[in-house]
DRENLORO-983208 format. One record per residue (C-alpha): residue number from 1; residue in one letter; x, y, z. Coordinates in pm, whole numbers. Layout:
i=NUM, aa=A, u=X, v=Y, w=Z
...
***
This chain:
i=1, aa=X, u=1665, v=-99, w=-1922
i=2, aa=X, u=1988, v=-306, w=-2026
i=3, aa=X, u=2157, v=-489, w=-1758
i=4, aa=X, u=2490, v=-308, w=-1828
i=5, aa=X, u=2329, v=26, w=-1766
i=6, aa=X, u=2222, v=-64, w=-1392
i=7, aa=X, u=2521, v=-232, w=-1323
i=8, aa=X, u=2706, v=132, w=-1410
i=9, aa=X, u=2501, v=309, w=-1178
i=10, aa=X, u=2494, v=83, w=-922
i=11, aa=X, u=2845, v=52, w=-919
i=12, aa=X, u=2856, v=461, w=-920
i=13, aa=X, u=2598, v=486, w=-655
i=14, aa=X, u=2805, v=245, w=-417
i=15, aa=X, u=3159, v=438, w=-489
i=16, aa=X, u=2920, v=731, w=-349
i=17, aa=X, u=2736, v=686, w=-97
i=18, aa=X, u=2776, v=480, w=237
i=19, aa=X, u=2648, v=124, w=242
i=20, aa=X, u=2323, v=230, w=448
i=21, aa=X, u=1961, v=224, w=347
i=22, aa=X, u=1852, v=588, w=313
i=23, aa=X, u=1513, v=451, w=497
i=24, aa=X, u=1564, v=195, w=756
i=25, aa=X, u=1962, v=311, w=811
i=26, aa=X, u=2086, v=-33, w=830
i=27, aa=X, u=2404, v=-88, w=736
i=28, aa=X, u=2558, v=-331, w=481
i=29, aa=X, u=2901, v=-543, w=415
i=30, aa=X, u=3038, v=-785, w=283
i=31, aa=X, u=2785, v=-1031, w=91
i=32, aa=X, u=2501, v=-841, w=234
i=33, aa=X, u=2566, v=-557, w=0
i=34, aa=X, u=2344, v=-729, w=-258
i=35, aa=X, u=2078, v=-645, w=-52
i=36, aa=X, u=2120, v=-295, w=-85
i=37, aa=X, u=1920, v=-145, w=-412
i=38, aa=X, u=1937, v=158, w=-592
i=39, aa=X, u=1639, v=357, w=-598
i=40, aa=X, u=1559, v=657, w=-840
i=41, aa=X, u=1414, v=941, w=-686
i=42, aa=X, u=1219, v=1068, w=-938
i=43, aa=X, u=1139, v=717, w=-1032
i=44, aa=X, u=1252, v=772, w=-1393
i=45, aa=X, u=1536, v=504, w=-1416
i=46, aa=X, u=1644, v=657, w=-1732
i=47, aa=X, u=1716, v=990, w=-1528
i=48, aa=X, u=2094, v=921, w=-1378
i=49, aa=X, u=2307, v=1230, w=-1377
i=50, aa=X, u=2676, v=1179, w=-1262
i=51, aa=X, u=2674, v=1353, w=-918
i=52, aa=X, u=2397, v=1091, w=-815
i=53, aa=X, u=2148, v=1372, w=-727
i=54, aa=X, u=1833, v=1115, w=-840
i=55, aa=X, u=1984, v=783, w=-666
i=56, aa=X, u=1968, v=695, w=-293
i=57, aa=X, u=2060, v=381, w=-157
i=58, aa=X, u=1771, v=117, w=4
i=59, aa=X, u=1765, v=-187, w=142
i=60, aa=X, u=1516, v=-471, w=-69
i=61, aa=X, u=1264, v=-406, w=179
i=62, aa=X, u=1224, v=-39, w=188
i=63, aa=X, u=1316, v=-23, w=-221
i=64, aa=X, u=972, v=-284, w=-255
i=65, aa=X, u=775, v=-36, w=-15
i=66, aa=X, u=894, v=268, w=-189
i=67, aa=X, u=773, v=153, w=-518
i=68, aa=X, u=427, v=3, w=-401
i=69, aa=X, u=332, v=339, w=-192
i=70, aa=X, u=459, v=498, w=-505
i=71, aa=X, u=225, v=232, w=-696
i=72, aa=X, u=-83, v=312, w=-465
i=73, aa=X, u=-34, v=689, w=-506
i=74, aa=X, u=-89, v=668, w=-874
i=75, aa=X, u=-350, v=434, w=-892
i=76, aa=X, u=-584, v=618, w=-636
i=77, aa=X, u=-499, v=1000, w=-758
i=78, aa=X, u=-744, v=1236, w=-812
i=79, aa=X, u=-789, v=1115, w=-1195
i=80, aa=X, u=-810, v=768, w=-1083
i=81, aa=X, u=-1197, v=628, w=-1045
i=82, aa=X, u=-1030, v=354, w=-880
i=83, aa=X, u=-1091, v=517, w=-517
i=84, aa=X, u=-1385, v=711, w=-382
i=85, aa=X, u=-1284, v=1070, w=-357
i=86, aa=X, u=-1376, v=1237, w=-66
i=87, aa=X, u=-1616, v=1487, w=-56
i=88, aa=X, u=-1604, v=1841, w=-11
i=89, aa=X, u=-1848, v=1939, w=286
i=90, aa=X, u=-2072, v=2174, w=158
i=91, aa=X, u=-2201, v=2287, w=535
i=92, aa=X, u=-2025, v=2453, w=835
i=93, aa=X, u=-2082, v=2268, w=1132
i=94, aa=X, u=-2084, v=2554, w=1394
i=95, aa=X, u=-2232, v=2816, w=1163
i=96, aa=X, u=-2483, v=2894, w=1397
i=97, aa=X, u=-2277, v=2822, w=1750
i=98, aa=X, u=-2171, v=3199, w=1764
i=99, aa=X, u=-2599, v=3303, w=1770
i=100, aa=X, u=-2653, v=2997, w=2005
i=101, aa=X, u=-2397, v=3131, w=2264
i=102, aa=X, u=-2479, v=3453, w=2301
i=103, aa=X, u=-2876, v=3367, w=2301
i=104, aa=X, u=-2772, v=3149, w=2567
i=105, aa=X, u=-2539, v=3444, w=2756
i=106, aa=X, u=-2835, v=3648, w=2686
i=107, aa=X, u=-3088, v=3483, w=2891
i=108, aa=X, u=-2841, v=3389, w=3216
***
């Protein structure tokens, strides 16, 4: 991604939106503005329509956390072998608690 093209949406997404992270709601001003990131919903940085509908404004520290539980999420996906899926139970645990009761009503 050129340097020219984030710098054009970054300027757009600023002229847009208020200077607060869309996470942590802290606000930014003056030289602190730096701090504030544009993030791309979607995560496709090439995706940046005009009305700003796939940019939200984040501070550095919920921008990094975005992207790493965005990172986790597709390294331990269902494809992934990376993680141990769980397992589907295969038993009911109180298939026979309805018989138990009423054997149990039955002889009180």
């Amino acid at each position: 991604m050129s340097r020219k093209l984030e710098e054009g949406y970054r300027e757009k997404a600023l002229k847009m939106y208020p200077w607060v992270c869309g996470r942590c709601a802290r606000e930014f001003t003056g030289k602190r503005i730096s701090e504030l990131t544009v993030h791309h919903r979607d995560h496709n940085h090439d995706n940046n329509p005009e009305d700003g509908s796939n940019w939200e404004l984040l501070c550095l520290y919920c921008h990094d956390n975005e992207h790493s539980r965005y990172t986790d999420q597709q390294y331990f996906s269902d494809s992934s072998t990376a993680s141990p899926q769980a397992s589907v139970a295969k038993h009911k645990a109180l298939a026979g608690l309805a018989e138990l009761l009423t054997a149990r009503d039955a002889a009180d």
